[in-house]
BAVEXZA-740354 format. One line per field, with one value per residue: x, y, z of N, C-alpha, C in turn; chain; residue in three letters. Coordinates in pm, 1 decimal, padded with zeros to 6 digits. Layout:
BEGIN
n.xx c(X; ...) .
n.yy c(Y; ...) .
n.zz c(Z; ...) .
ca.xx c(X; ...) .
ca.yy c(Y; ...) .
ca.zz c(Z; ...) .
c.xx c(X; ...) .
c.yy c(Y; ...) .
c.zz c(Z; ...) .
chain c(A; ...) .
res c(ALA; ...) .
//
This chain:
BEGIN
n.xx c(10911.4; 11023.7; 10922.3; 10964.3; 10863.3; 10955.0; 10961.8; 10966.2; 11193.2; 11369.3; 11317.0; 11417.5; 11736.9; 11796.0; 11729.3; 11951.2; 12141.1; 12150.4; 12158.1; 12426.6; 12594.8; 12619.7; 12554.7; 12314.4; 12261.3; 12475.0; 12352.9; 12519.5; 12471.8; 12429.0; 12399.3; 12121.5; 11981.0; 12018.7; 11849.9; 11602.9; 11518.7; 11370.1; 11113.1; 11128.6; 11123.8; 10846.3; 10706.8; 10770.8; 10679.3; 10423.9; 10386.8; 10513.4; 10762.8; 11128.9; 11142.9; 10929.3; 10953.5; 11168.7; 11015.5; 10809.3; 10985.7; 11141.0; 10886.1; 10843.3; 11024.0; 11392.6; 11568.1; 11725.4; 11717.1; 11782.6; 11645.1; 11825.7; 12021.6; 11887.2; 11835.3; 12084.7; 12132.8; 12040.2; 11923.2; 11926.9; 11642.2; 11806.1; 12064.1; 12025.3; 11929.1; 12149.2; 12303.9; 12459.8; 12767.4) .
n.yy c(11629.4; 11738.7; 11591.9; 11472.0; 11458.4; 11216.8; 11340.4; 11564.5; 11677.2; 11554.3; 11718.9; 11938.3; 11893.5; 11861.3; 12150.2; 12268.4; 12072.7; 12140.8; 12424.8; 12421.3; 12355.4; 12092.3; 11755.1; 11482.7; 11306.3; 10970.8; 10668.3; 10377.8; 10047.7; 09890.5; 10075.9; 10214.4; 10002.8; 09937.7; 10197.8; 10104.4; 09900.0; 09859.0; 09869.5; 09703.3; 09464.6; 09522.9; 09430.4; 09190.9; 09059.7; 09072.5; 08900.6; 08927.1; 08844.9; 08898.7; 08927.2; 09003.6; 09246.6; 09382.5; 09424.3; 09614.2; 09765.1; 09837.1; 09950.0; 10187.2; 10348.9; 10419.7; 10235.8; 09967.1; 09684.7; 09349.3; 09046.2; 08904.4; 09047.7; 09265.3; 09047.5; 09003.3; 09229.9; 09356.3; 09515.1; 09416.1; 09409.5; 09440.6; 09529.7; 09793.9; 09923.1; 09991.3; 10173.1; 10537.8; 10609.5) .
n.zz c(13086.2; 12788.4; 12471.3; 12085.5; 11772.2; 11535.8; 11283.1; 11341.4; 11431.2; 11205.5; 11029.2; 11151.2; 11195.2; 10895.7; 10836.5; 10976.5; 10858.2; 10618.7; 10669.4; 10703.9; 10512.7; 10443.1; 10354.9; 10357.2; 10620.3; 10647.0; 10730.3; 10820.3; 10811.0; 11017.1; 11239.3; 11167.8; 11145.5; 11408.3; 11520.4; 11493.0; 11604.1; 11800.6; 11687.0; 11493.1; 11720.1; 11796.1; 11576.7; 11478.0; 11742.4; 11689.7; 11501.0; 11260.5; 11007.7; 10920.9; 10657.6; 10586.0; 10730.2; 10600.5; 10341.6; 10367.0; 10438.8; 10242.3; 10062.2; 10150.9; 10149.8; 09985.9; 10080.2; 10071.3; 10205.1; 10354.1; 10473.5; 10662.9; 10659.1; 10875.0; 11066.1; 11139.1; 11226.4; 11430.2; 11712.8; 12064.5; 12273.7; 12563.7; 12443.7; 12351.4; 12556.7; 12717.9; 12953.4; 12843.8; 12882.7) .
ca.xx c(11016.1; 11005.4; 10946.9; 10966.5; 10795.4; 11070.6; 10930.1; 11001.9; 11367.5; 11447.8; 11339.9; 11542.0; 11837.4; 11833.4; 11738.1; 12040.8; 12256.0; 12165.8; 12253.8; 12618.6; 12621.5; 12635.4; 12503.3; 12270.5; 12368.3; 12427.1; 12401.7; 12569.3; 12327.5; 12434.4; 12334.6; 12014.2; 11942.5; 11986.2; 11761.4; 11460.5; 11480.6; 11187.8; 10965.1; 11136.4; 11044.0; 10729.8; 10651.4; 10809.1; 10586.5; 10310.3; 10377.9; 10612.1; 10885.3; 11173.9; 11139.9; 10838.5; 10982.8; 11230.2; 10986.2; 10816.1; 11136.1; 11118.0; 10807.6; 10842.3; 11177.7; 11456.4; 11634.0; 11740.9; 11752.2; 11763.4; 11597.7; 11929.3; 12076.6; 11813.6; 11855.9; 12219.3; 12240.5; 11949.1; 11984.0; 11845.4; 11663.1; 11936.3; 12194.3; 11918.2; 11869.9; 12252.3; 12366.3; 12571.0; 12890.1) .
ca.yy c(11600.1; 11731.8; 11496.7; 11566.3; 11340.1; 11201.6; 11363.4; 11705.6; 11615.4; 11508.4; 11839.3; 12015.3; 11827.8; 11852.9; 12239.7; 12276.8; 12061.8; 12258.0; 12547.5; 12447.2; 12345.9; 11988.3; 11687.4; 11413.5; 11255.0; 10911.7; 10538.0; 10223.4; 09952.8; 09860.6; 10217.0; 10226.9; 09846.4; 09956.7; 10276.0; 10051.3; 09785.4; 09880.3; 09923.6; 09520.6; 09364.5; 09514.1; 09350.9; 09062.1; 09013.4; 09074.2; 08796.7; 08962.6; 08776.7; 08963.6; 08944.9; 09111.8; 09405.4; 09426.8; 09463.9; 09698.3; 09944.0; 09906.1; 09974.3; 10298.6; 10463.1; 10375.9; 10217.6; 09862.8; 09611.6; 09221.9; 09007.9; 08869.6; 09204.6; 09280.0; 08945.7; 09045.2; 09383.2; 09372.1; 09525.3; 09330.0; 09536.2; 09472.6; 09577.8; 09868.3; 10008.2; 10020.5; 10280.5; 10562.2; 10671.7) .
ca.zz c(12989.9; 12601.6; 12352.8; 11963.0; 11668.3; 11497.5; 11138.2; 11362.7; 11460.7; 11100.5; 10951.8; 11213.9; 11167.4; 10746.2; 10812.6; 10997.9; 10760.6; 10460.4; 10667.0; 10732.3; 10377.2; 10482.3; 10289.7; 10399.9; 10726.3; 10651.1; 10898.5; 10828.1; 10837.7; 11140.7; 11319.5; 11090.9; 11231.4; 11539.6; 11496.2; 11404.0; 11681.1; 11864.5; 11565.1; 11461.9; 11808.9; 11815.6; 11476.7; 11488.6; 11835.6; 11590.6; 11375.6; 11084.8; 10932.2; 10925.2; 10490.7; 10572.1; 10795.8; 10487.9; 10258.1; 10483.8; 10435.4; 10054.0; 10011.5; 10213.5; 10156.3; 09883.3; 10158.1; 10033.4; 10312.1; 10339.8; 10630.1; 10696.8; 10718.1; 10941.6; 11158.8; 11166.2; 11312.2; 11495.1; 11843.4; 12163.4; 12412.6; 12635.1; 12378.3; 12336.9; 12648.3; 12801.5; 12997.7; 12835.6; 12964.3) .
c.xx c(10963.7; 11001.7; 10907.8; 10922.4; 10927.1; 11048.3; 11015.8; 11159.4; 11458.1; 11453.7; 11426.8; 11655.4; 11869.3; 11839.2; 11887.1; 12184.4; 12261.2; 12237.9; 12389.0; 12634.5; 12666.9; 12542.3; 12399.7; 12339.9; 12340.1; 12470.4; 12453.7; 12468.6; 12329.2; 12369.3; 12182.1; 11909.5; 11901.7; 11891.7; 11656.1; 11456.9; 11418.1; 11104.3; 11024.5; 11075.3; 10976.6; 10640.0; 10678.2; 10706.7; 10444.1; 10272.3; 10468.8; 10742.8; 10999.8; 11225.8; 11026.8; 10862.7; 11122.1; 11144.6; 10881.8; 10860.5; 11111.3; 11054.9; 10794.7; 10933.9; 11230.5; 11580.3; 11601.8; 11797.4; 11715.0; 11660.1; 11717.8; 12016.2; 11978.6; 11861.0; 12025.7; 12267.3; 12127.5; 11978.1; 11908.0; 11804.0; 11780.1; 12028.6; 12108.0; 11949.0; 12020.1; 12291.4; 12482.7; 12650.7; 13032.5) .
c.yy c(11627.9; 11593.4; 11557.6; 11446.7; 11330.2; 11266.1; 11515.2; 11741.6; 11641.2; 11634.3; 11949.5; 11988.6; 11881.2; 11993.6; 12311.2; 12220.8; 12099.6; 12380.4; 12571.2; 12384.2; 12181.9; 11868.5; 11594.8; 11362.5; 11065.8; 10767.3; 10397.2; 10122.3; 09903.5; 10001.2; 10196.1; 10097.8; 09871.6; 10024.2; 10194.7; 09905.8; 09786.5; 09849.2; 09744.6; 09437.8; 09383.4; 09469.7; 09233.4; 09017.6; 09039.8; 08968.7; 08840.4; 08865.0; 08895.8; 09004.7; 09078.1; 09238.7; 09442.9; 09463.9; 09574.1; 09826.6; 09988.1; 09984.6; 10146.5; 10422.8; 10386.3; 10291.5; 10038.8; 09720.0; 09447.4; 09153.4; 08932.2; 08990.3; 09274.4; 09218.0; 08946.8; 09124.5; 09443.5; 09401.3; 09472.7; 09421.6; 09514.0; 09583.0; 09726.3; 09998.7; 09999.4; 10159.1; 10384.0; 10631.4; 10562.6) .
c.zz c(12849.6; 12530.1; 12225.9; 11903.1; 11603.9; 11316.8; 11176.9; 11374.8; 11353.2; 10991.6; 10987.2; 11161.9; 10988.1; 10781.2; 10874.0; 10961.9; 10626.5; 10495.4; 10688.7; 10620.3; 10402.3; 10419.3; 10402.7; 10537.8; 10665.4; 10772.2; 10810.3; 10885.4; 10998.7; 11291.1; 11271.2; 11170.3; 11379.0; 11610.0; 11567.5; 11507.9; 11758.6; 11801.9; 11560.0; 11566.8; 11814.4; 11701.4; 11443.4; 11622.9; 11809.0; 11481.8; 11255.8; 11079.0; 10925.3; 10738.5; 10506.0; 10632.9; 10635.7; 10381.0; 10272.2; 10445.2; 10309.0; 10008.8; 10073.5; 10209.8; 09996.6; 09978.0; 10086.7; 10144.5; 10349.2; 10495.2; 10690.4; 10752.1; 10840.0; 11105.1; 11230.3; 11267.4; 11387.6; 11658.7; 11924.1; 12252.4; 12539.9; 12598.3; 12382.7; 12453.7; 12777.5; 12870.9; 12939.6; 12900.4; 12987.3) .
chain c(A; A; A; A; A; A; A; A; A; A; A; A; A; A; A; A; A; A; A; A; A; A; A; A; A; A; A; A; A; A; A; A; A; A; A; A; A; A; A; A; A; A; A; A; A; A; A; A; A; A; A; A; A; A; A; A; A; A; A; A; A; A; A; A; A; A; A; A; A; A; A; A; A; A; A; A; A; A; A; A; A; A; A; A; A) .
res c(UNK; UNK; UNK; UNK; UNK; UNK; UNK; UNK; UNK; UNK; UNK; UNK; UNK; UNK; UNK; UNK; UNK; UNK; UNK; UNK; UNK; UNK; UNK; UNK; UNK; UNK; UNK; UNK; UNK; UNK; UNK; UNK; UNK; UNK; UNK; UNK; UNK; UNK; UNK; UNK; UNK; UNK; UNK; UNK; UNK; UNK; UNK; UNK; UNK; UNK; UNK; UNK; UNK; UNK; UNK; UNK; UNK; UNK; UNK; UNK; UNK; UNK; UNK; UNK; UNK; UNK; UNK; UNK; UNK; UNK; UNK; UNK; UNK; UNK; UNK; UNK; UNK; UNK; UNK; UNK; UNK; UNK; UNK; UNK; UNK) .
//
């Protein structure tokens, strides 16, 4: 099975929305939340606070994100790992 780094993905993706003349793609915190809920339980089962996975984001992107907003739209591996179709 292929797998791709997600740095490789993201340059694909932009190089192919520059070329349809297409802006940023962007997620609703709630998609974005959802994204990033692997990377949250596996730091939160590290000990992080979920202030600290917010500040985390800050410090890394321009991405502006609360620990409430976080705690909010946080997906469960259940919710995670459903079947689609």
């Amino acid at each position: 099975m292929k797998t791709y780094a997600v740095e490789q993905a993201v340059r694909a993706q932009k190089a192919l929305r520059d070329a349809a003349g297409l802006g940023p793609e962007m997620f609703p915190i709630q998609a974005f939340v959802g994204m990033i809920s692997d990377e949250i339980e596996e730091l939160r089962s590290q000990g992080k606070t979920d202030a600290e996975i917010a500040s985390l984001i800050a410090a890394n992107s321009n991405i502006e994100i609360t620990a409430s907003e976080i705690a909010e739209n946080y997906a469960s591996p259940e919710d995670r790992h459903q079947p689609h179709g």
